[in-house]
LOLO-330550 format. One record per residue (C-alpha): z, y, x; chain; residue in three letters; residue number from 1. Coordinates in steps of 0.001 Angstrom, whole numbers, plus 500000, padded with zeros to 6 digits. Layout:
N
ATOM|c3|c2|c1|c|r|k
ATOM|Z|Y|X|A|Ala|NUM .
...
//
This chain:
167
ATOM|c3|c2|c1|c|r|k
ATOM|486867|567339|507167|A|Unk|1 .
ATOM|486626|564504|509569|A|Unk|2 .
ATOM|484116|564786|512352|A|Unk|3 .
ATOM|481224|562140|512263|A|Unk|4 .
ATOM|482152|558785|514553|A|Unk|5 .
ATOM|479122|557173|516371|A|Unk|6 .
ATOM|479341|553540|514937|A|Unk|7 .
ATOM|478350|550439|517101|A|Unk|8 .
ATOM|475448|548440|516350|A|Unk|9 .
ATOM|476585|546499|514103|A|Unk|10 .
ATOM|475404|542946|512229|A|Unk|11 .
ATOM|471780|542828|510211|A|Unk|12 .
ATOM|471546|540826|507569|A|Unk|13 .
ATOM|468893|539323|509508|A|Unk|14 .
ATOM|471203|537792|511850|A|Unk|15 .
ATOM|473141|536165|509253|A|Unk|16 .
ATOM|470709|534206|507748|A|Unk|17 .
ATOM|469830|531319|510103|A|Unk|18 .
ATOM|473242|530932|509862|A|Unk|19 .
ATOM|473823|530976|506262|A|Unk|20 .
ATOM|472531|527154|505534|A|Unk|21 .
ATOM|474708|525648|507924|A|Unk|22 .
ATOM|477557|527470|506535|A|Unk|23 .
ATOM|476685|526215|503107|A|Unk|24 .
ATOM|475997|522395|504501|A|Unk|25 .
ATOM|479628|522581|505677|A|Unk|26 .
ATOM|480922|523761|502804|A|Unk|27 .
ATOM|479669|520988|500978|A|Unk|28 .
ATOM|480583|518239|503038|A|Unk|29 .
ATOM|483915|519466|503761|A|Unk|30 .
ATOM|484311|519366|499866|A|Unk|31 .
ATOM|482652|516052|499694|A|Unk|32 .
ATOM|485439|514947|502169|A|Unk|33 .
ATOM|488544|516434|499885|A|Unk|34 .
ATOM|486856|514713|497148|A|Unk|35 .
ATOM|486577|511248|498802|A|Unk|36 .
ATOM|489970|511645|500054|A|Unk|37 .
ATOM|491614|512094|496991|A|Unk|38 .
ATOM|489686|508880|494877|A|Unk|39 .
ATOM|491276|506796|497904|A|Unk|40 .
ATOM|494325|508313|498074|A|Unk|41 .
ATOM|494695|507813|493826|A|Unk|42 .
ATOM|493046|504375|493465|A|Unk|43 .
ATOM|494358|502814|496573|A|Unk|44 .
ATOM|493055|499889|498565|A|Unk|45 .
ATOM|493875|496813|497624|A|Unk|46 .
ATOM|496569|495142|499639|A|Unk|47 .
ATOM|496361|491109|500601|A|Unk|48 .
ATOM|499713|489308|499428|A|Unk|49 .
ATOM|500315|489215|503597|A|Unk|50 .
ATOM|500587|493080|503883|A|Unk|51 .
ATOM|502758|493257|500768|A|Unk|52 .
ATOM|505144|490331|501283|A|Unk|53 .
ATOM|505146|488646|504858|A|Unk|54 .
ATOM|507398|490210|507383|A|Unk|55 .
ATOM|506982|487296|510286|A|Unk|56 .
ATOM|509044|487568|512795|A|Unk|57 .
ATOM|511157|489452|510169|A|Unk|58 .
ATOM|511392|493466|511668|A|Unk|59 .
ATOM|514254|494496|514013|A|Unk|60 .
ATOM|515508|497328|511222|A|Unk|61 .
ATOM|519642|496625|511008|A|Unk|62 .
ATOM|520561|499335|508681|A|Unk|63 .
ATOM|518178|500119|504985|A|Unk|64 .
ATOM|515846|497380|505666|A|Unk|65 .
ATOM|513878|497303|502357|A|Unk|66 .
ATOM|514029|501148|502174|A|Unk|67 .
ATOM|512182|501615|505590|A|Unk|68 .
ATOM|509987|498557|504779|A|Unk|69 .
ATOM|508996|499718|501427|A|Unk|70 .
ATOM|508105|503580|502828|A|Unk|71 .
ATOM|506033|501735|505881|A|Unk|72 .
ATOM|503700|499645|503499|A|Unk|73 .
ATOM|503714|501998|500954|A|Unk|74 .
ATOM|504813|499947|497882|A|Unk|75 .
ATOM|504951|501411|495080|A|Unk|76 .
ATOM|504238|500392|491389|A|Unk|77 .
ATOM|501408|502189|488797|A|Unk|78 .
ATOM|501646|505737|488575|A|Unk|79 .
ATOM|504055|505879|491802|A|Unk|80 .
ATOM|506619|504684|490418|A|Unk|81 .
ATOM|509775|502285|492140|A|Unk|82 .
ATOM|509133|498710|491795|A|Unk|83 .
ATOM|512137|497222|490476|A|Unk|84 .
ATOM|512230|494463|492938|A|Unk|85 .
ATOM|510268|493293|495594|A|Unk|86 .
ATOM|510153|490620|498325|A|Unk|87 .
ATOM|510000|490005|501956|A|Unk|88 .
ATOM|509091|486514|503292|A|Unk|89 .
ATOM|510176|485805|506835|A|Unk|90 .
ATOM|507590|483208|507784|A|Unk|91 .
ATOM|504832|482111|509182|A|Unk|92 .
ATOM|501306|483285|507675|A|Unk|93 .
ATOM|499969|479571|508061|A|Unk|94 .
ATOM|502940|477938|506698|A|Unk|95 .
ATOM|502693|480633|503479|A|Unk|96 .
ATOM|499055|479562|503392|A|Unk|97 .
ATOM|499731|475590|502870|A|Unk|98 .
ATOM|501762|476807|499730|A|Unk|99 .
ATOM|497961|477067|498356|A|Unk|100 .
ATOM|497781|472882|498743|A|Unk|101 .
ATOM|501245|472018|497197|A|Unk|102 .
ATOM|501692|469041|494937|A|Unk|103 .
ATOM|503814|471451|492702|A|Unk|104 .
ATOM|501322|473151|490606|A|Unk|105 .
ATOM|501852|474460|487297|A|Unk|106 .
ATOM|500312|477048|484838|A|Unk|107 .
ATOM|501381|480818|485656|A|Unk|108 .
ATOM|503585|482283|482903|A|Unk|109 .
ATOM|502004|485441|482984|A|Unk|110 .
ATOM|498344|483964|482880|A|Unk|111 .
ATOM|497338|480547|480906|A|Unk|112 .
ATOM|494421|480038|482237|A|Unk|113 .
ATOM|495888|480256|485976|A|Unk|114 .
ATOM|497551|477621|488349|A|Unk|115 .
ATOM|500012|478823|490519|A|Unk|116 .
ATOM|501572|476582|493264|A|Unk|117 .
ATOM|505464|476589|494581|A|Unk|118 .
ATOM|506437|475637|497779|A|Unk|119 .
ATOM|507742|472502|498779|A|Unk|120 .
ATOM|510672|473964|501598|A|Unk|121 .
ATOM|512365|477460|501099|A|Unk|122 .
ATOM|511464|480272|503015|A|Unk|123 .
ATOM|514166|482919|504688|A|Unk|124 .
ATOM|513021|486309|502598|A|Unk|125 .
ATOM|514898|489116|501713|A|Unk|126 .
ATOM|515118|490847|498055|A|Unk|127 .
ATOM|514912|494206|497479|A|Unk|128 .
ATOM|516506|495316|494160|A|Unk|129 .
ATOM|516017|499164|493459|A|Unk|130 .
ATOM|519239|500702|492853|A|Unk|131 .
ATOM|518122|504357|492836|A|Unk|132 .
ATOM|514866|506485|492012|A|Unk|133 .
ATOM|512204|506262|490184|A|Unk|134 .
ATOM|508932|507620|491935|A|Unk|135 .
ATOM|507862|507102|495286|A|Unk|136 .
ATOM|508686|507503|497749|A|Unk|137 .
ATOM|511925|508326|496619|A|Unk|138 .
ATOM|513166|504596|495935|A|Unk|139 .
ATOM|516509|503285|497730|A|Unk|140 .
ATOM|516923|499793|497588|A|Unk|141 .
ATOM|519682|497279|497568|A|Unk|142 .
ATOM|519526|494727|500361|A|Unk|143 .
ATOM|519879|490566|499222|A|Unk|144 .
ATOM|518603|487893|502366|A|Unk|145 .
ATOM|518449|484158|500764|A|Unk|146 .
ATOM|516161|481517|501026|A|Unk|147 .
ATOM|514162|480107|497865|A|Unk|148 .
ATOM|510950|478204|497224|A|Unk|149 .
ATOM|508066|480911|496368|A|Unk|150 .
ATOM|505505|480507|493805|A|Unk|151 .
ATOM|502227|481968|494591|A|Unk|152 .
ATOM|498736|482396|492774|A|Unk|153 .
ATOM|495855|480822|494977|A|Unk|154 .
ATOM|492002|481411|495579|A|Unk|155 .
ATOM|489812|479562|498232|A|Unk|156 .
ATOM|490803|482100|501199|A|Unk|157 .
ATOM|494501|481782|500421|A|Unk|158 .
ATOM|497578|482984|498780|A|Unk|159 .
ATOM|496361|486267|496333|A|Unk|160 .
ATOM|500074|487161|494645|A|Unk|161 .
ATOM|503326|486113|494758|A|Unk|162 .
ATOM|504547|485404|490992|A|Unk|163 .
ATOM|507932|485090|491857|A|Unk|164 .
ATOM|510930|483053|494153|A|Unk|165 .
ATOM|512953|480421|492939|A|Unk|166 .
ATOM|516469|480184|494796|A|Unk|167 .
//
């Protein structure tokens, strides 16, 4: 049989309790946190047509340009998945913002109700065609650079959404 140990003093419930509360309290907001986290990491913020499209002065990225581009801003389509195509315009925010008071308006062919407005000069932008993957971030992209008038849906702050490039 083992002899008897002397035992230190050890912790009373007593002690515990005052500290019980705050241990719940950060329980809860630390799950509160995970919680928020995850509703803006699923529904996203909404990004203005300037953080999705305007690269001005156009990025110093010689090799993969639309596949570094498209990880950096995070574009992506519903669900995560690889938008087929996207574009890059290389100009000025101000000169993409007189788009909005063009003389060439016409009705958006996705939406009736909506005018959208094409530019009167071409802009330098490059086209990113998706050539492999299908969820993000996993997307490679095929490289195009062109100019083309761009045709954009307007509010009173500005260009909301490009609707598409003519060449």
């Amino acid at each position: 049989m083992l002899p008897l140990r002397p035992t230190a003093k050890g912790v009373r419930a007593e002690d515990v309790k005052g500290i019980l509360p705050l241990m719940i309290l950060m329980v809860i907001i630390f799950l509160l946190l995970l919680f928020w986290e995850n509703e803006l990491n699923e529904e996203g913020e909404v990004l203005t047509m300037e953080q999705l499209h305007v690269d001005y002065p156009q990025s110093d990225i010689p090799v993969r340009y639309c596949n570094h581009m498209v990880l950096q801003r995070v574009i992506r389509g519903p669900d995560n998945t690889c938008k087929k195509e996207h574009v890059f315009i290389h100009e000025r925010p101000r000169n993409i913002n007189r788009v909005c008071t063009s003389s060439k308006k016409r009705i958006c062919q996705n939406h009736s109700s909506i005018l959208c407005f094409q530019s009167m000069t071409k802009f330098k932008m490059t086209v990113c065609q998706l050539i492999g993957g299908t969820r993000y971030p996993a997307c490679r992209y095929q490289v195009s650079s062109m100019k083309g008038f761009i045709v954009v849906t307007c509010d009173d702050m500005g260009p909301v959404s490009l609707q598409k490039y003519v060449e």
